[in-house]
C-alpha positions as CSV (number, residue, x, y, z in Angstrom):
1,X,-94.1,-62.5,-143.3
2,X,-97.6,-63.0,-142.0
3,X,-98.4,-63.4,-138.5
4,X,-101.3,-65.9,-138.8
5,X,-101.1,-68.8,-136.7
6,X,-99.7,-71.6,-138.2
7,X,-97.8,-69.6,-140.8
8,X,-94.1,-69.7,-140.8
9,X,-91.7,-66.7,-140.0
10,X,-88.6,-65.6,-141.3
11,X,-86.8,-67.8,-138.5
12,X,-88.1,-71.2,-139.0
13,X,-90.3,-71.0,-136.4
14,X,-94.0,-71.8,-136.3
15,X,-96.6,-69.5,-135.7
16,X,-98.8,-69.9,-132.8
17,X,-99.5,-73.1,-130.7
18,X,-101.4,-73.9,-127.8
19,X,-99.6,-74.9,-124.8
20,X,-100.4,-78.1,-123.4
21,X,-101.3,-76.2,-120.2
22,X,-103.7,-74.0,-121.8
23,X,-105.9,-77.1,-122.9
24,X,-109.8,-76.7,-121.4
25,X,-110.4,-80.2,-120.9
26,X,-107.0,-80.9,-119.5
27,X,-107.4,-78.1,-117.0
28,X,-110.7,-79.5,-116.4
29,X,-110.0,-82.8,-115.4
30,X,-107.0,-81.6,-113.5
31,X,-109.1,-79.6,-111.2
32,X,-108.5,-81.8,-107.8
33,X,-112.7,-82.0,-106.8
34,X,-112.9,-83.0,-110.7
35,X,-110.5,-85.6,-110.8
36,X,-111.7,-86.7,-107.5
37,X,-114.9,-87.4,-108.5
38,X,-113.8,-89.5,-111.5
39,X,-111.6,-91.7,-109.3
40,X,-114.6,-91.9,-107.4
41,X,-116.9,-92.7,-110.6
42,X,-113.8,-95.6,-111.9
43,X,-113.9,-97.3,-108.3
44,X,-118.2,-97.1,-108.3
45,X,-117.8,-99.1,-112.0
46,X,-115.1,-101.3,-110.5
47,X,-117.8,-102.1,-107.7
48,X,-121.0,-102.4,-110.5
49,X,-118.9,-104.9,-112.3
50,X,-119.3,-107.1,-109.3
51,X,-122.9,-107.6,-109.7
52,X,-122.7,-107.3,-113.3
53,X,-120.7,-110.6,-114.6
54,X,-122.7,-112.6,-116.1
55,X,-122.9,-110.0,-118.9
56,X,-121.0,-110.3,-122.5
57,X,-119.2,-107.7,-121.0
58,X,-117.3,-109.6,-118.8
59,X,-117.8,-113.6,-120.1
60,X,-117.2,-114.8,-123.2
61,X,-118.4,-118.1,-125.1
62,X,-114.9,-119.5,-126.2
63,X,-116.3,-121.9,-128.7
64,X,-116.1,-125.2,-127.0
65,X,-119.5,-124.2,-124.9
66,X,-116.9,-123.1,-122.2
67,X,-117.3,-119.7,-120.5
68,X,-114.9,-117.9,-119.5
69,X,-114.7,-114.6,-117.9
70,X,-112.8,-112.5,-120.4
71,X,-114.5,-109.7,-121.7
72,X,-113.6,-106.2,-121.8
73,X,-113.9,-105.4,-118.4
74,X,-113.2,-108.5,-116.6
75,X,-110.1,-107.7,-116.0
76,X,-112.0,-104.8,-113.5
77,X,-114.6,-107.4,-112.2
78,X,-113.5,-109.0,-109.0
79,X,-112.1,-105.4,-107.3
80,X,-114.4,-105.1,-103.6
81,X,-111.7,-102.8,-103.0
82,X,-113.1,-100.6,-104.9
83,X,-116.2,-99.4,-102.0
84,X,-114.5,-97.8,-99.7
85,X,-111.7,-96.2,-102.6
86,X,-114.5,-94.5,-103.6
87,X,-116.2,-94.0,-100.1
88,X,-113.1,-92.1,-99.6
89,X,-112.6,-89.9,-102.8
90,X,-116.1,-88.4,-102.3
91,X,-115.1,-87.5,-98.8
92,X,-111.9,-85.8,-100.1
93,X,-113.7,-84.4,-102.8
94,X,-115.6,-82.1,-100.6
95,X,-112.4,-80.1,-100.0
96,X,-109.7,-81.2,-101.7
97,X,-107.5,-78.6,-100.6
98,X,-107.6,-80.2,-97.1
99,X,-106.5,-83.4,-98.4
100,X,-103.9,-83.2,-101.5
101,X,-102.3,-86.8,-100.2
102,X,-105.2,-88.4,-101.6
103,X,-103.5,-87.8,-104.9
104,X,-101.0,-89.8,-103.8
105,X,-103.4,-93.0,-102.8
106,X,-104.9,-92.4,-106.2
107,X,-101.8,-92.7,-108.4
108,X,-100.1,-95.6,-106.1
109,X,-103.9,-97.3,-106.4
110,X,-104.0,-96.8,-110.0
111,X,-99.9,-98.5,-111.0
112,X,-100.9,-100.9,-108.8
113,X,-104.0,-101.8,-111.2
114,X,-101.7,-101.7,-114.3
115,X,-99.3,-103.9,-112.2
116,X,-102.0,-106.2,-111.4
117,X,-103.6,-106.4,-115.3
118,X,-100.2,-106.6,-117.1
119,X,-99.5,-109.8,-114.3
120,X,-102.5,-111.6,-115.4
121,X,-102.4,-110.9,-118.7
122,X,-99.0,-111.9,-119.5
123,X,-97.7,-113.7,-116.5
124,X,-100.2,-115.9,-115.9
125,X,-103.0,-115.5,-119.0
126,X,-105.9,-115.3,-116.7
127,X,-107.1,-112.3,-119.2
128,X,-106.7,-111.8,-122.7
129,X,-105.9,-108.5,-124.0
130,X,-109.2,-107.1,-124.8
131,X,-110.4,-108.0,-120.8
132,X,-107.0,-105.6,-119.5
133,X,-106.6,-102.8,-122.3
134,X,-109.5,-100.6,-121.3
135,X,-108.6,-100.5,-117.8
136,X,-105.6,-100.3,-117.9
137,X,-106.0,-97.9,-120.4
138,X,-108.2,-95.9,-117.4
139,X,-105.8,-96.5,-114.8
140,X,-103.3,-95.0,-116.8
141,X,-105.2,-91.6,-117.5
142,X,-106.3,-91.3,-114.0
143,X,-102.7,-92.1,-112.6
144,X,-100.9,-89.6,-114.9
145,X,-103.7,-87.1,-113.7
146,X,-103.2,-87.7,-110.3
147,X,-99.3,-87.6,-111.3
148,X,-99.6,-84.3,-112.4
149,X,-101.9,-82.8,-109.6
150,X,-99.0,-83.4,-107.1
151,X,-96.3,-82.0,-109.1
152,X,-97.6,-79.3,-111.6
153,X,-97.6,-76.3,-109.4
154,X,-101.0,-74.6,-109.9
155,X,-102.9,-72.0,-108.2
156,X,-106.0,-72.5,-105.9
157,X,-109.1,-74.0,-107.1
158,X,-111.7,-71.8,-106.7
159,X,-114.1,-71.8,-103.8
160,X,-118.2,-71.8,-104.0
161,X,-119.7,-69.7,-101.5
C-alpha cells in the first residue's frame, strides 16, 4: 500500500496526522510570556471598553428610542478590575518561570467571567446573547490555555540573553 499521508494501510489505519501537540499556533500561544501577554492584552480591552460605551459596540437603539447597553462587548464593559489584572500579567510576563501560579489567577479569573456572563444573560437578562458570546467565547480560549499551561508537562521556555 502506499505510504502517503492520508492514504490508508492494509490495517485500517490512517496515514499520517498531526498531533494536536505539534500545532505552531497552539504551541505558540501556550508559551507562558505568550499567553501572558494576551491575558494582559484581554484585561487592557476590558479596561478601553470603559471609556468606550457610548459606541454601537456596546449600546444599541432597541426601537422604541430606548438605549440600552447591549452590544457585542457590553457584556465586557463595566470590568475596573481589569487594571491591575493586567498590571499584573505584564509583571509576570517578564519571567514567567518565576511565577507559574499566575496561571492559576488567570484560569480562576477567566470561569469566573463565563460565570458572571452566563448569570446575566440567562438569570437575570441584563445582556442578550450577542453582548456575552464573544467574551465568553475569549474567556474560554484564554482559560483552557491557562488550563493547559498548569497541567501539560512541557519543557522550558527558552531564555533571551
Amino acid at each position: 500500500m502506499s505510504e502517503l499521508p492520508g492514504m490508508r494501510g492494509e490495517a485500517g489505519d490512517y496515514g499520517y496526522q498531526k498531533p494536536l501537540g505539534e500545532n505552531a499556533f497552539l504551541q505558540f500561544v501556550q508559551r507562558p510570556r505568550i499567553l501572558l501577554i494576551l491575558l494582559a492584552a484581554w484585561e487592557i480591552v476590558g479596561f478601553l471598553t470603559e471609556f468606550f460605551t457610548s459606541s454601537p459596540l456596546f449600546l444599541e437603539n432597541h426601537g422604541d428610542g430606548e438605549l440600552a447597553l447591549d452590544g457585542v462587548l457590553a457584556g465586557r464593559a463595566l470590568g475596573w478590575e481589569s487594571i491591575p489584572l493586567a498590571v499584573l500579567y505584564i509583571y509576570c510576563a517578564r519571567d514567567p518561570s518565576r511565577y507559574p501560579r499566575i496561571f492559576w489567577l488567570a484560569m480562576i479569573e477567566q470561569a469566573a467571567a463565563i460565570a458572571a456572563h452566563l448569570y446575566h444573560w440567562l438569570i437575570t437578562g441584563d445582556f442578550s446573547f450577542e453582548s456575552v458570546a464573544i467574551p465568553m467565547a475569549v474567556a474560554a480560549g484564554l482559560g483552557t490555555l491557562s488550563f493547559l499551561n498548569i497541567f501539560q508537562p512541557r519543557e522550558a521556555e527558552p531564555r533571551l540573553t
